[in-house]
ZAMARGU-4260 file (C-alpha; in steps of 0.2 Angstrom, whole numbers, plus 5000, padded with zeros to 4 digits):
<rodrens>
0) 5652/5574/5094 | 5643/5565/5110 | 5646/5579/5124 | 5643/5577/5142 | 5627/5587/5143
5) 5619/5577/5129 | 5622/5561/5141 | 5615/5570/5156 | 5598/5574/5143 | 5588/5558/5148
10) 5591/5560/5165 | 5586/5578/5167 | 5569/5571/5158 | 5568/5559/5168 | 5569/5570/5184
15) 5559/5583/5178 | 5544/5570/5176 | 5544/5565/5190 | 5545/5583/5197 | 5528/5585/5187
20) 5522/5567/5193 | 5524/5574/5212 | 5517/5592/5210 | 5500/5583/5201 | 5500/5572/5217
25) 5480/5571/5222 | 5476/5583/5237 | 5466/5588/5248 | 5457/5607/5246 | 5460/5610/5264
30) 5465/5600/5280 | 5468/5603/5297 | 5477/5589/5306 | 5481/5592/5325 | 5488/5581/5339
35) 5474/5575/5352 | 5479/5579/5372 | 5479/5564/5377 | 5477/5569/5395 | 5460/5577/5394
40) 5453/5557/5388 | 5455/5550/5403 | 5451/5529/5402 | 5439/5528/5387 | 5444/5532/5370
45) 5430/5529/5357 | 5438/5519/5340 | 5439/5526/5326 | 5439/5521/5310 | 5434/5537/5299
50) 5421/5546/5292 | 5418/5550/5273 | 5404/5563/5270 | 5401/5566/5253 | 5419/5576/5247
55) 5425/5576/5267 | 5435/5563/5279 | 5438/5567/5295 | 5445/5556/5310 | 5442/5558/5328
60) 5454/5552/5342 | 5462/5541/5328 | 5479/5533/5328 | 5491/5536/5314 | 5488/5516/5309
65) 5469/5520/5309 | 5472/5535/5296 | 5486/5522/5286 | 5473/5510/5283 | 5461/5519/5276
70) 5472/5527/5265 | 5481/5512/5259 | 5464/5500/5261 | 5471/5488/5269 | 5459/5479/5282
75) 5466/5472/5295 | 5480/5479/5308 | 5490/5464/5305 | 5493/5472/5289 | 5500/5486/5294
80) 5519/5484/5303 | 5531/5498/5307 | 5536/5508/5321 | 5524/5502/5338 | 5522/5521/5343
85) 5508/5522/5327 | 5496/5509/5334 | 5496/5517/5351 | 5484/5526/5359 | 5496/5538/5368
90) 5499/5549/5349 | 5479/5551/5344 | 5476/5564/5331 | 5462/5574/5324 | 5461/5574/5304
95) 5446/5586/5295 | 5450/5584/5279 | 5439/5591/5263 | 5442/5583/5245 | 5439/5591/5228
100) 5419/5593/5224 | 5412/5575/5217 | 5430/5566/5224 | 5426/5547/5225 | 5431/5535/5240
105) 5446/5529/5230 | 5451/5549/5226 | 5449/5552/5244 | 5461/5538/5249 | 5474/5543/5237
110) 5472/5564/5243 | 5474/5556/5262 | 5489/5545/5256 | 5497/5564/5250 | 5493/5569/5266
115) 5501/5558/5276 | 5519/5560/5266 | 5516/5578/5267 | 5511/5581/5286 | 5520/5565/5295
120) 5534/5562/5282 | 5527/5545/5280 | 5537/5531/5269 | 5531/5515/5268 | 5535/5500/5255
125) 5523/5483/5252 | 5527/5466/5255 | 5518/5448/5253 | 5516/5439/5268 | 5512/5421/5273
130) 5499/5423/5288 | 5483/5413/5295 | 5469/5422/5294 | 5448/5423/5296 | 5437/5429/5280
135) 5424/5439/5282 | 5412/5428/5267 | 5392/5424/5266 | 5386/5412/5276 | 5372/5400/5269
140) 5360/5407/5262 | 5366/5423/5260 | 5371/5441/5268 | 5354/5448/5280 | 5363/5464/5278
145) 5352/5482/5271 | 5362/5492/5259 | 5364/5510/5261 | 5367/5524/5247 | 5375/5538/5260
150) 5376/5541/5276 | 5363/5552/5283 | 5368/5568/5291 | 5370/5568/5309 | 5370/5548/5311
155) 5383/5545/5326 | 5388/5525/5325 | 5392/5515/5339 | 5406/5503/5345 | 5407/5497/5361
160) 5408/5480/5371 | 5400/5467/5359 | 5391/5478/5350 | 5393/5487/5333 | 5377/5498/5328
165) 5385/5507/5312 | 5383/5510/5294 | 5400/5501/5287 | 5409/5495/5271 | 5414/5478/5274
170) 5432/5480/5273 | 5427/5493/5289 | 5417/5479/5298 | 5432/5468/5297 | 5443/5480/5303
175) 5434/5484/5315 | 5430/5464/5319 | 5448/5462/5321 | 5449/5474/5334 | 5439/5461/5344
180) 5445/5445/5338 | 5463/5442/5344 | 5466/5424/5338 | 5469/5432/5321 | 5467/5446/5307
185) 5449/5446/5298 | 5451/5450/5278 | 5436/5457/5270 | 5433/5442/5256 | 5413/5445/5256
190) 5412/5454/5237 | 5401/5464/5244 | 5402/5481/5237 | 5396/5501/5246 | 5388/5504/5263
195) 5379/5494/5274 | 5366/5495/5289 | 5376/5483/5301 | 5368/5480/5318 | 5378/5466/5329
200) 5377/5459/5348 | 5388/5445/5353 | 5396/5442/5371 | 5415/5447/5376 | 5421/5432/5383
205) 5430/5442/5397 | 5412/5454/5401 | 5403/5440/5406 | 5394/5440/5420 | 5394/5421/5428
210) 5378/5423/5434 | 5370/5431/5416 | 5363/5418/5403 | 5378/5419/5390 | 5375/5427/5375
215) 5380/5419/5358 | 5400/5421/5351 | 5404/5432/5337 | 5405/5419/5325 | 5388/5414/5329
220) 5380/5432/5329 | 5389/5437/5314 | 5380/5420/5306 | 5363/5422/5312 | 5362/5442/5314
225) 5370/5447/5298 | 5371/5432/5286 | 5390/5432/5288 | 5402/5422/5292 | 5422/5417/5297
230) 5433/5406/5288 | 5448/5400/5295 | 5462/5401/5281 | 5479/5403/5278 | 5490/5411/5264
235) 5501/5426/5256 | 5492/5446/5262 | 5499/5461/5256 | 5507/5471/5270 | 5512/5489/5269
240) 5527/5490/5280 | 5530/5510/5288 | 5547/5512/5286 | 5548/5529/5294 | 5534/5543/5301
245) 5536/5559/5312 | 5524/5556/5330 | 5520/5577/5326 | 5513/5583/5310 | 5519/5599/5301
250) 5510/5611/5305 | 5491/5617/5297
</rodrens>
């Protein structure tokens, strides 16, 4: 005879794998994750786009969009959509965060994505969306850019005005470009693979000083100083859309 509980038998299989599948989630071995005072800042707040050391991330006076990105690697803000509170500098958090020994970039993302669900309640879902955009890709001739295994201990990048003196990953530098270039998103397209020394001067259109010989215009500084360049182009980008967050993570 077919009973009731025989029916109910897939579906209590069902759920008890994904029970399994959640409590196998990647995380991280330890994390501290604290709200910044935003009071004690004053004007200047330092961007932030994250650190990985070895086995450890951490963030700095970092948004919850800056922490979304990097654990969803999408490059671009314009990515990201949701709830205007998580790309604003009035919530700012403080993430140290130490991964499983030998945990690569892509482990580290996945343990940070855990985190977020875990600490902010975090729930987002993808979309594709029709956008205009500029690629970060090679200029002629090719990239004028060092590659770097690691970071070195103690190095402190820098990111201020037209400048950017860092060691990056390109999907980083566009990011961070973005931040600069308003008329639209820039999307890593380069191919170009790990870290990389990235040293970069160009002139902020609204820093100039009139009497001052201009300096050149990101597009050109990105062409002669780096060996990079931005195309204009225009098509379908993966968004990840936040449906829902907390501004106050659980706490440690």
């Amino acid at each position: 005879m077919y009973s009731r509980a025989a029916a109910l038998l897939p579906l209590l299989c069902v759920a008890m794998i994904a029970a399994g599948q959640d409590q196998s989630r990647a995380q991280f071995e330890v994390a501290s994750v604290k709200p910044v005072d935003r009071s004690k800042l004053g004007n200047a707040i330092p961007m932030n786009i994250g650190t990985v050391r070895r086995e450890e991330v951490t963030f700095g006076n970092a948004m919850l969009n800056d922490c979304i990105r990097f654990a969803y690697g999408m490059a671009s803000d314009a990515q990201i959509t949701g709830p205007d509170w998580i790309k604003s500098i009035e919530f700012l958090y403080d993430i140290v965060a130490k991964g499983t020994p030998g945990a690569s970039r892509e482990e580290l993302q996945a343990m940070m994505q855990t985190l977020l669900v875990e600490r902010f309640k975090l729930v987002t879902h993808r979309e594709q969306k029709e956008m205009s955009y500029f690629a970060l890709v090679p200029a002629k001739g090719g990239p004028k850019i060092q590659a770097v295994k690691e970071i070195p201990d103690g190095f402190r990048g820098t990111t201020y005005g037209g400048r950017i003196n860092h060691i990056l990953r390109m999907p980083d530098l566009a990011y961070l470009l973005s931040r600069f270039e308003k008329e639209r998103p820039i999307i890593d397209e380069t191919g170009l693979r790990g870290m990389y020394q990235v040293k970069l001067e160009w002139t902020l259109q609204q820093l100039q000083n009139p009497d001052a010989a201009p300096g050149p215009s990101l597009f050109t500084a990105l062409t002669e100083q780096l060996g990079l360049k931005l195309e204009a182009r225009k098509g379908p980008v993966e968004v990840l859309v936040v449906d829902s967050a907390e501004k106050v993570p659980a706490p440690n």
